[in-house]
C-alpha positions as CSV (number, residue, x, y, z in Angstrom):
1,X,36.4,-25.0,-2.2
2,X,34.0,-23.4,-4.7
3,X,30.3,-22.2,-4.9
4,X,28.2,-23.3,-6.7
5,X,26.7,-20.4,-9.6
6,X,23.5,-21.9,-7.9
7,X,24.3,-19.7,-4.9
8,X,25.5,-16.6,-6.4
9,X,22.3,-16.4,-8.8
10,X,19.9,-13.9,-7.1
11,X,16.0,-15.5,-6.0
12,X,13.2,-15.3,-8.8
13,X,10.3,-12.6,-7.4
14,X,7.2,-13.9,-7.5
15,X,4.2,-11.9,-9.4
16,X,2.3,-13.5,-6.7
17,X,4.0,-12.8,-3.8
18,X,4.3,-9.2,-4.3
19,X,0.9,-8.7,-5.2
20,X,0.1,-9.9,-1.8
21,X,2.7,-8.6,0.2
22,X,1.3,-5.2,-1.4
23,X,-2.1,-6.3,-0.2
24,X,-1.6,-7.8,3.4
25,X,1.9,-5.5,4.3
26,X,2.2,-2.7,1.8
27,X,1.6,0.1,4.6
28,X,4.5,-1.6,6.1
29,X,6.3,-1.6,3.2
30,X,6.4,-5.3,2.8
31,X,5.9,-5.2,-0.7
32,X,9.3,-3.4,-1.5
33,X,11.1,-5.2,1.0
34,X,10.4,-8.2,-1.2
35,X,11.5,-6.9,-4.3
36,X,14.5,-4.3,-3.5
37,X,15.6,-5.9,-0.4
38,X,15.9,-4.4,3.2
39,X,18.2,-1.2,1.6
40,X,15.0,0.2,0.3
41,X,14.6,3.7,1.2
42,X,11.1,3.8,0.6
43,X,10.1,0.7,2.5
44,X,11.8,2.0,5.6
45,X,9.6,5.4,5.1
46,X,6.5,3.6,3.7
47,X,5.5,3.1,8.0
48,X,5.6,6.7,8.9
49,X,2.1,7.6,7.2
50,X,1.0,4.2,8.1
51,X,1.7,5.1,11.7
52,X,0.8,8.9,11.7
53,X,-2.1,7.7,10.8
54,X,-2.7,5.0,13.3
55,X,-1.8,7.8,15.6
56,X,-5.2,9.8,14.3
57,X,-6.9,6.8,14.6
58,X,-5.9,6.8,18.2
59,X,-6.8,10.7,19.2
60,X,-10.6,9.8,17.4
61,X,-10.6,6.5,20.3
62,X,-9.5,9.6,23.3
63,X,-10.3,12.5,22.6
64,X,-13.7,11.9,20.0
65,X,-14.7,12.7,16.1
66,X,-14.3,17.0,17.0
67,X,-10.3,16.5,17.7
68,X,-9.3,18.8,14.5
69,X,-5.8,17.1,14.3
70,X,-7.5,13.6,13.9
71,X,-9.0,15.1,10.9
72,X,-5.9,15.6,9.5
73,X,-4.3,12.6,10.4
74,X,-6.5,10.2,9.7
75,X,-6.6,10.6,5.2
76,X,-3.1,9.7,5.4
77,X,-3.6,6.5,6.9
78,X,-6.8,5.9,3.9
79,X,-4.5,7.4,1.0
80,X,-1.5,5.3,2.1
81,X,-3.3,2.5,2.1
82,X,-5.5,2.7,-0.9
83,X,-1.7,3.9,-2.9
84,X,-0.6,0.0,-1.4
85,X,-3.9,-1.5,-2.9
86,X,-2.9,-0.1,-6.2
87,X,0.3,-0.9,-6.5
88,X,-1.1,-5.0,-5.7
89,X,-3.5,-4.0,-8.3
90,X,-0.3,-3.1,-10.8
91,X,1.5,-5.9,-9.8
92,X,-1.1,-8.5,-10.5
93,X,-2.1,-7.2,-13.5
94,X,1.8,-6.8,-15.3
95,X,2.0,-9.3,-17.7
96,X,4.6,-11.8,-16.7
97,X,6.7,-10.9,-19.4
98,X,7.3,-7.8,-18.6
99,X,7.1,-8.4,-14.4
100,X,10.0,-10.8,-15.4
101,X,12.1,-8.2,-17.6
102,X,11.6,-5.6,-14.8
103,X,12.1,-7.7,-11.9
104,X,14.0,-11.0,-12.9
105,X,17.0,-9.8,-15.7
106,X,18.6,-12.2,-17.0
107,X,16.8,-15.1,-16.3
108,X,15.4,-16.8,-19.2
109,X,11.5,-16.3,-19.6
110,X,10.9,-20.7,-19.5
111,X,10.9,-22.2,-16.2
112,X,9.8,-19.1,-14.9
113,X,6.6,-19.4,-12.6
114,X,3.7,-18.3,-14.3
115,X,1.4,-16.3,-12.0
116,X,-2.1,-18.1,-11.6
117,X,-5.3,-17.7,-9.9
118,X,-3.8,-15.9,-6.7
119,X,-2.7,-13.1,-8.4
120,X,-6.3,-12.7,-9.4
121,X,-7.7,-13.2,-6.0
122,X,-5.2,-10.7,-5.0
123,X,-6.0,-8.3,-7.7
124,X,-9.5,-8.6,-6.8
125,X,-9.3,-8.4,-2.8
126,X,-6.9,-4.8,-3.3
127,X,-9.2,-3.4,-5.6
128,X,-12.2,-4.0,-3.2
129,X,-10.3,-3.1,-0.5
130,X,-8.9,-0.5,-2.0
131,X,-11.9,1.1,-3.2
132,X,-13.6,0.9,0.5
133,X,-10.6,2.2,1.7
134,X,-10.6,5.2,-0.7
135,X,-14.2,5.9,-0.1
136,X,-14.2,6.2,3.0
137,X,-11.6,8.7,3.3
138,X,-13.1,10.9,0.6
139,X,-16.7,10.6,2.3
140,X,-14.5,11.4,5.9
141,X,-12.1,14.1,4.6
142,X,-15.1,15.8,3.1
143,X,-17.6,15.9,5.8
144,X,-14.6,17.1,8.0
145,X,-13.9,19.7,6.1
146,X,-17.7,21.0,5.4
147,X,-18.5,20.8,9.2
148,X,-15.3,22.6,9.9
149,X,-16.4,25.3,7.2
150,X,-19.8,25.8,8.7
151,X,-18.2,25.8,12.4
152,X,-16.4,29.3,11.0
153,X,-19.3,30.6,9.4
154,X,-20.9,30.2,12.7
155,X,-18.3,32.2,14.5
156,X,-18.4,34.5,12.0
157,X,-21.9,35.2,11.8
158,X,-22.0,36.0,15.3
């Protein structure tokens, strides 16, 4: 009884897909899942920011916006997602050529599945998420920190 060489040949990766598994699961690592498997080191970790920072989300919800730790927890949730937005962005934007090279060897480039409008629509939905994403944790991260720096000069003035 033989396989088939149907069976041993590994799945193509989709341009497509990865831009949005990137988009809708990259702080879950979804994204590398998808292209290195489950035995990817840095999907497993690609959670733990994702989490710590669902975890400053959570102190804001108790204990209010002065909880210093929050402050600190909270950028690493933005930054870890914005980093997922812009690897979608990357993905969608790698010409297929290359996306098949990198992620496809030894397949030959025809029959391959051309990436279409979706990637675009995922391109454009991670760059507009990302950017809100970003923003906000720059406009959050800074107000923190200038509030916390006049907080000291208050104790220090008196």
């Amino acid at each position: 009884m033989s396989v088939s060489p149907a069976h041993l040949a590994p799945r193509l990766k989709s341009k497509t897909l990865a831009t949005w598994a990137a988009l809708l699961g990259g702080p879950l690592g979804l994204h590398r899942f998808y292209l290195h498997g489950l035995g990817d080191l840095w999907g497993w970790l690609h959670p733990v920011p994702t989490l710590v920072g669902l975890w400053g989300l959570r102190r804001v919800g108790e204990f209010g916006q002065d909880d210093h730790l929050a402050w600190l927890l909270i950028p690493v949730l933005g930054f870890t997602v914005a980093a997922c937005m812009l690897q979608a962005i990357v993905f969608g934007l790698m010409p297929d050529e290359r996306w098949h090279a990198r992620h496809n060897p030894g397949h030959p480039l025809t029959g391959t599945p051309k990436s279409g409008w979706l990637a675009v629509i995922g391109v454009a939905s991670a760059l507009l998420l990302g950017a809100a994403v970003l923003m906000a944790t720059i406009a959050f991260s800074g107000q923190r920190y200038f509030e916390y720096q006049i907080e000291e000069a208050r104790k220090l003035s008196q």
